[in-house]
ChimeraX commands (.cxc) that place a marker at each C-alpha (Angstrom):
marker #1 position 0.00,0.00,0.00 radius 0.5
marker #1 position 1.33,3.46,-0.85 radius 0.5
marker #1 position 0.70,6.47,1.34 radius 0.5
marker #1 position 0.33,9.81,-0.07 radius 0.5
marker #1 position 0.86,12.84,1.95 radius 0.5
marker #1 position -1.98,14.97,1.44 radius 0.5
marker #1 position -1.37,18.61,-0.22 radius 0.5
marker #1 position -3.98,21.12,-0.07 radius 0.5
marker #1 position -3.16,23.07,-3.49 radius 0.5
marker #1 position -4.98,25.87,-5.04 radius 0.5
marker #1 position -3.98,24.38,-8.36 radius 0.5
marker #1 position -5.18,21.15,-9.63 radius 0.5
marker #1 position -2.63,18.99,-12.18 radius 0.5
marker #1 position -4.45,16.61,-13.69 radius 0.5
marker #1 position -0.32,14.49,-14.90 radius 0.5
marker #1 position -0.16,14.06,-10.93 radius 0.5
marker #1 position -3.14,11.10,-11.22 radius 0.5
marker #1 position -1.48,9.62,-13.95 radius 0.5
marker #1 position 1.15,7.88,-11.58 radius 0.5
marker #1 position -1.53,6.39,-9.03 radius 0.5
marker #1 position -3.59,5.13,-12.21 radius 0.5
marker #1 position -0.43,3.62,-13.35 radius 0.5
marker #1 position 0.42,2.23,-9.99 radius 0.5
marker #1 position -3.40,0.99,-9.84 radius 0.5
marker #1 position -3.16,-0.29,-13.68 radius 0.5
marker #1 position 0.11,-1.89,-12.56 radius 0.5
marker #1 position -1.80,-4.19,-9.66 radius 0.5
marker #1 position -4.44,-5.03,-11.27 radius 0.5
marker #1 position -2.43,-6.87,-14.09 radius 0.5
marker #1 position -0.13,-8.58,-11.20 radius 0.5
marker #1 position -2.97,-9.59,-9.93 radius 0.5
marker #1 position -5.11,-11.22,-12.80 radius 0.5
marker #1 position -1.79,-12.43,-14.53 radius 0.5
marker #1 position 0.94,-13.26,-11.82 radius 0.5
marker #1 position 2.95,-15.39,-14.72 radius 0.5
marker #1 position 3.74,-11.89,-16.53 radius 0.5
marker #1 position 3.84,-9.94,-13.67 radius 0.5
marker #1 position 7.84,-10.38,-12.69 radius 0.5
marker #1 position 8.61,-9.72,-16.25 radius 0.5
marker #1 position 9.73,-6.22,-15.44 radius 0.5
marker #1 position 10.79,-7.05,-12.29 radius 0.5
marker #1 position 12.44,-10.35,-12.37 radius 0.5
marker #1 position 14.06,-10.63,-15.98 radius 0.5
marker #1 position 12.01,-14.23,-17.11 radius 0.5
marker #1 position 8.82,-14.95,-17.49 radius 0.5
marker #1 position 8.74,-18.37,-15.42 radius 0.5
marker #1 position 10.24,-16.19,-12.35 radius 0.5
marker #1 position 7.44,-15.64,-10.96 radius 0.5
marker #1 position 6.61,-19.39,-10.17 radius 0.5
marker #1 position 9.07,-18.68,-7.06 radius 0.5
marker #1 position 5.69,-17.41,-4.40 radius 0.5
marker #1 position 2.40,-17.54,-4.18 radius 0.5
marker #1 position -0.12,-20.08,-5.57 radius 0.5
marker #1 position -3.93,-19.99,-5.51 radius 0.5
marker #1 position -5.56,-20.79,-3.14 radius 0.5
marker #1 position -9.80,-21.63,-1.57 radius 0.5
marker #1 position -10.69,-21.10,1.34 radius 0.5
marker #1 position -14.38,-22.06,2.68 radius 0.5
marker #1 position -16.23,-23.72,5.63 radius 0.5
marker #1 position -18.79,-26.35,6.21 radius 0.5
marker #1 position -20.98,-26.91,9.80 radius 0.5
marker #1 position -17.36,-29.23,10.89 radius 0.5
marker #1 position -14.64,-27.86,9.54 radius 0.5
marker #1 position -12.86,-24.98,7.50 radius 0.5
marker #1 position -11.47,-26.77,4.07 radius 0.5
marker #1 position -7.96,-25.04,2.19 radius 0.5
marker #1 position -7.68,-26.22,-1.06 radius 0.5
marker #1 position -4.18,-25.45,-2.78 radius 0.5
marker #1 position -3.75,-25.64,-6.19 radius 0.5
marker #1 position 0.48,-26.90,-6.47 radius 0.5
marker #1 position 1.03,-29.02,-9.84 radius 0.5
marker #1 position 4.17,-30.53,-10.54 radius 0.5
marker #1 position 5.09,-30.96,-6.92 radius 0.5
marker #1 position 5.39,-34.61,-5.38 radius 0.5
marker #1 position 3.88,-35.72,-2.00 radius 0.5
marker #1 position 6.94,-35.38,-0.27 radius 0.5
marker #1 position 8.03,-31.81,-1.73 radius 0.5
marker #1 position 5.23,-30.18,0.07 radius 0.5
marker #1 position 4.71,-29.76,4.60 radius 0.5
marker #1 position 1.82,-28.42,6.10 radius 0.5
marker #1 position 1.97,-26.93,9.88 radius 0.5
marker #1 position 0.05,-24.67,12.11 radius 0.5
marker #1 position 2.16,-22.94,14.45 radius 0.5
marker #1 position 0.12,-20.03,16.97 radius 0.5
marker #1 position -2.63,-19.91,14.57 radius 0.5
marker #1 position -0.86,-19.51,11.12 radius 0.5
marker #1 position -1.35,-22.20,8.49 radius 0.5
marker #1 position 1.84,-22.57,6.53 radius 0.5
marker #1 position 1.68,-24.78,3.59 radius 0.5
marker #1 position 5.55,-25.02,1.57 radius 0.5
marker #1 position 6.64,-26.58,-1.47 radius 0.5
marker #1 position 10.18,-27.04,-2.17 radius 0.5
marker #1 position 10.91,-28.83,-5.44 radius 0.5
marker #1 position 14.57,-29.50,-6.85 radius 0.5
marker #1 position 15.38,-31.23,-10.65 radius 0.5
marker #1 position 18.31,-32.02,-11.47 radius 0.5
marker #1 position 19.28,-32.43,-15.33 radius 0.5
marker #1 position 18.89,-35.67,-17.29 radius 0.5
marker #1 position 20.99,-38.53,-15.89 radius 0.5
marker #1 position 22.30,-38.88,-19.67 radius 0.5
marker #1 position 23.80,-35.02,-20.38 radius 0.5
marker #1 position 25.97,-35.58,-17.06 radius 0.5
marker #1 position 27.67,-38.57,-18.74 radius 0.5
marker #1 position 27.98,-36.80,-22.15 radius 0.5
marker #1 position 29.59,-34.30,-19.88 radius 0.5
marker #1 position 27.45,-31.55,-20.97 radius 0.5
marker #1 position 26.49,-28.73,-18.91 radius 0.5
marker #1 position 24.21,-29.98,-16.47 radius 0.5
marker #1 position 21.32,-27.39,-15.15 radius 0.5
marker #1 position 19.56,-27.41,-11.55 radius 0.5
marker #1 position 16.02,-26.10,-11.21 radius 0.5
marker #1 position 14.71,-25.01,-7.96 radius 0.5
marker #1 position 11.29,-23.82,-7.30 radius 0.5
marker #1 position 10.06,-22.92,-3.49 radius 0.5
marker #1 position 6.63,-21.81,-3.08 radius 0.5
marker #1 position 4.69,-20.94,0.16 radius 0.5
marker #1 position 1.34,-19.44,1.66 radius 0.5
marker #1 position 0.54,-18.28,5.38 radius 0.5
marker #1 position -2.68,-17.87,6.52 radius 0.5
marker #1 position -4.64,-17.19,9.76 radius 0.5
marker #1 position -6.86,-19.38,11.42 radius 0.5
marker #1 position -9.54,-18.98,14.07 radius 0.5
marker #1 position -8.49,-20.28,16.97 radius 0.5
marker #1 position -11.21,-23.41,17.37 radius 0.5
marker #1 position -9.98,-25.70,15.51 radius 0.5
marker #1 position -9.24,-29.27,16.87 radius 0.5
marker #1 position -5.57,-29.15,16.21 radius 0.5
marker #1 position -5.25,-32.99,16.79 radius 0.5
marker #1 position -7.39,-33.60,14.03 radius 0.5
marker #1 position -6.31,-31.83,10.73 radius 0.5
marker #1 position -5.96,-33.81,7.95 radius 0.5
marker #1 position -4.25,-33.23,4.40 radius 0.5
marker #1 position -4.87,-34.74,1.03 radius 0.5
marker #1 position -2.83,-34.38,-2.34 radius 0.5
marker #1 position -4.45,-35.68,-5.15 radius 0.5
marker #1 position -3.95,-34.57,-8.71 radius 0.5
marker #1 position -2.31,-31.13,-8.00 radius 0.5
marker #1 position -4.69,-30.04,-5.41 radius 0.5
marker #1 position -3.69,-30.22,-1.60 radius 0.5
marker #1 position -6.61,-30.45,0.44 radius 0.5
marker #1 position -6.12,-29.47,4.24 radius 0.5
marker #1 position -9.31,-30.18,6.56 radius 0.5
marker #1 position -9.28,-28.29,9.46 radius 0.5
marker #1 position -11.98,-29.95,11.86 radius 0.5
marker #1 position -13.99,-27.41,14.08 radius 0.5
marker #1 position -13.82,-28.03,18.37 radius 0.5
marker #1 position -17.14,-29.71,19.25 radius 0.5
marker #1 position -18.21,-26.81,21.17 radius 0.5
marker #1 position -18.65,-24.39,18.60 radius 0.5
marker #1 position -20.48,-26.74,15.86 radius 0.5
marker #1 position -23.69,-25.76,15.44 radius 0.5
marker #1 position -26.56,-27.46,17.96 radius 0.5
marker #1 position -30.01,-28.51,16.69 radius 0.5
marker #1 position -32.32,-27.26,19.49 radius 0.5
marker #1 position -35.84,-28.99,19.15 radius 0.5
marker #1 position -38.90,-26.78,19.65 radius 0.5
marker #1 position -42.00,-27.69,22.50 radius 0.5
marker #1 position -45.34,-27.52,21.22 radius 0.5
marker #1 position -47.76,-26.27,24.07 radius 0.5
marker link #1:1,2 radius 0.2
marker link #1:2,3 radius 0.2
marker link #1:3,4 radius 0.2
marker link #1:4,5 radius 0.2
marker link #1:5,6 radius 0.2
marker link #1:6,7 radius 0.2
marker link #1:7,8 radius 0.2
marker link #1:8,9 radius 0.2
marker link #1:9,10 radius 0.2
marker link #1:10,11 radius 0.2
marker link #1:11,12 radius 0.2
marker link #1:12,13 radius 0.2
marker link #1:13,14 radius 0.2
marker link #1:14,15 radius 0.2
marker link #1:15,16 radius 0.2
marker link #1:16,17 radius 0.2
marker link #1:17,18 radius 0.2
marker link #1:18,19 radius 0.2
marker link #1:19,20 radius 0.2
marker link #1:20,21 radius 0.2
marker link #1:21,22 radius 0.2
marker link #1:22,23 radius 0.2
marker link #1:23,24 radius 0.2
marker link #1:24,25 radius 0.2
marker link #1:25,26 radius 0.2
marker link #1:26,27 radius 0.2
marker link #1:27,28 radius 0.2
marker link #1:28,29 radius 0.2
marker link #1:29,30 radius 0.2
marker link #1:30,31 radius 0.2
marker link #1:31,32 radius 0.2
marker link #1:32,33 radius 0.2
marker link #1:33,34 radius 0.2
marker link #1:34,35 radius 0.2
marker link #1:35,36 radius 0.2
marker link #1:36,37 radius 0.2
marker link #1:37,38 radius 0.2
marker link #1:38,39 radius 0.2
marker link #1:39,40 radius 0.2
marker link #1:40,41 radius 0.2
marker link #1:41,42 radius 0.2
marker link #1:42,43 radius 0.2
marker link #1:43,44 radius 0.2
marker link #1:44,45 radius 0.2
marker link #1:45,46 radius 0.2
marker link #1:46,47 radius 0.2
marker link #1:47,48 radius 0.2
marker link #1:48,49 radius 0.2
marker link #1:49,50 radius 0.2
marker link #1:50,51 radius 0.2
marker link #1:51,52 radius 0.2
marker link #1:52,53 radius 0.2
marker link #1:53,54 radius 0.2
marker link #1:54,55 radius 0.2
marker link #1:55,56 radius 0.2
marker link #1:56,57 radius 0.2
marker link #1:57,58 radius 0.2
marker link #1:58,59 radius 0.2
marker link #1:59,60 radius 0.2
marker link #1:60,61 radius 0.2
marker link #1:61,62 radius 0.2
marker link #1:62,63 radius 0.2
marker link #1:63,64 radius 0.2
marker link #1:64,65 radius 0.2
marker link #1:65,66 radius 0.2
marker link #1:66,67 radius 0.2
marker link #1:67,68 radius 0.2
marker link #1:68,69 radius 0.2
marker link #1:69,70 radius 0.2
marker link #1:70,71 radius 0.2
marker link #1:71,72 radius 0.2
marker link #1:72,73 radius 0.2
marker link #1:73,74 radius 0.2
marker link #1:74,75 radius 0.2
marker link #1:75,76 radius 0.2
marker link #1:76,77 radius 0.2
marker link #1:77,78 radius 0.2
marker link #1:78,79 radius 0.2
marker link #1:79,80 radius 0.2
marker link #1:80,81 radius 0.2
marker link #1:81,82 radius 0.2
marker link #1:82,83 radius 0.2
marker link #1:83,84 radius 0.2
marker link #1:84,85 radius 0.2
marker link #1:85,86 radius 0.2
marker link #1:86,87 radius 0.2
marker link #1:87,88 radius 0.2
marker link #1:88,89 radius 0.2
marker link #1:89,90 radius 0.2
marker link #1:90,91 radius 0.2
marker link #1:91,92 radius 0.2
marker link #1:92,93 radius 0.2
marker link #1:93,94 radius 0.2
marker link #1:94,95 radius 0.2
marker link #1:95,96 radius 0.2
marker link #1:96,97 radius 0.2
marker link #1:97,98 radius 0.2
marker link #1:98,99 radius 0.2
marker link #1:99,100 radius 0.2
marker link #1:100,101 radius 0.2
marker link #1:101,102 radius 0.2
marker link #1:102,103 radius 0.2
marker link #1:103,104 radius 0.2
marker link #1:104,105 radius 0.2
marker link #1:105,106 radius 0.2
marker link #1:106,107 radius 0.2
marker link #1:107,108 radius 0.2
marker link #1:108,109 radius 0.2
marker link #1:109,110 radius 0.2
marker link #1:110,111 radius 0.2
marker link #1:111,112 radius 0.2
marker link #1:112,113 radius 0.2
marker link #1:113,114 radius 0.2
marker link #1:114,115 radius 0.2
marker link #1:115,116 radius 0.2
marker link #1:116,117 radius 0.2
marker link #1:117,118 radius 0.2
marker link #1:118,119 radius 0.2
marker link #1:119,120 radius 0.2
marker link #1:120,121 radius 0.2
marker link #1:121,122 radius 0.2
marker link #1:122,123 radius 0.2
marker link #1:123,124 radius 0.2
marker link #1:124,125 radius 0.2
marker link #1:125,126 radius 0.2
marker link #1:126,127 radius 0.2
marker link #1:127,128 radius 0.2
marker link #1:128,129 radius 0.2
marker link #1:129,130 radius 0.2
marker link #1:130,131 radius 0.2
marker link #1:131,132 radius 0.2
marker link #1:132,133 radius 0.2
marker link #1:133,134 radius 0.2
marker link #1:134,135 radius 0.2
marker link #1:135,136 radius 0.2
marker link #1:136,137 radius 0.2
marker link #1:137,138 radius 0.2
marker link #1:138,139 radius 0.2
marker link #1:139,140 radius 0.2
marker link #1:140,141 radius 0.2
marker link #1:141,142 radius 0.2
marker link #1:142,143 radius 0.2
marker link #1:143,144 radius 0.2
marker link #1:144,145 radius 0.2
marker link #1:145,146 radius 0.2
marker link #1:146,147 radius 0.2
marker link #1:147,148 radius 0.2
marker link #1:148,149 radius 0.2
marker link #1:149,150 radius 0.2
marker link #1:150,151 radius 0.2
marker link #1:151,152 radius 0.2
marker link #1:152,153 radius 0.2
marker link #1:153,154 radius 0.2
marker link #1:154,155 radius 0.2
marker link #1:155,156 radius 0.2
marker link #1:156,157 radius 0.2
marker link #1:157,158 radius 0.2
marker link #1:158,159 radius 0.2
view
């Protein structure tokens, strides 16, 4: 976020909104194309995979559900913890080049691509209880609601 000081001028420039439209032009594109958005930033357009991913967030009467969208990454590349009420899911993910260039004696490349997302959560959860899934691409992290603050069905005496 970018704070302005405010300046009371008599005299109105209508070039001095052209930078916060530009700043506001700028964020919208990062945000509805985050593969281009390190271009001018970063040098490469697949820089940007280094970050964020997408993720849902949404609740049912038992639990609150994350569902992260992380393709490419194996089982074991990606940990899941909640420490003081911050869900931290990481993705670390390390290729090495073909096992025939290094015999060849080629130049041999290593890829590296870390990813990770923090987010707060309410503080009833049943912490012994969380689950995670990884099917497909998608993690799926289940975080099961305490029993006292599921919803109750209260039945109603006809008189």
């Amino acid at each position: 976020m970018k704070l302005i000081r405010y300046q009371n001028s008599p005299l109105y420039n209508p070039a001095d909104s052209f930078t916060t439209l530009r700043d506001e032009m700028d964020r919208l594109f990062d945000v509805a194309f985050p593969a281009f958005s390190s271009l001018h930033r970063d040098g490469g357009l697949f820089d940007s995979w280094q970050g964020e991913f997408p993720i849902d967030l949404y609740q049912d009467k038992d639990a609150f559900v994350v569902r992260a969208e992380l393709p490419g990454f194996r089982k074991e590349d990606l940990s899941v913890e909640v420490v003081d009420g911050i869900l931290t899911v990481t993705g670390h993910q390390k290729t090495d080049a073909k096992p025939g260039q290094k015999e060849n004696g080629a130049a041999t490349t290593t890829q590296e691509r870390r990813v990770s997302r923090a987010i707060s959560v309410p503080e009833n959860l049943d912490l012994d209880k969380i689950q995670a899934a990884y099917e497909n691409g998608v993690l799926t992290v289940t975080l099961p609601k305490r029993e006292e603050v599921k919803p109750k069905q209260i039945a109603i005496e006809v008189k």
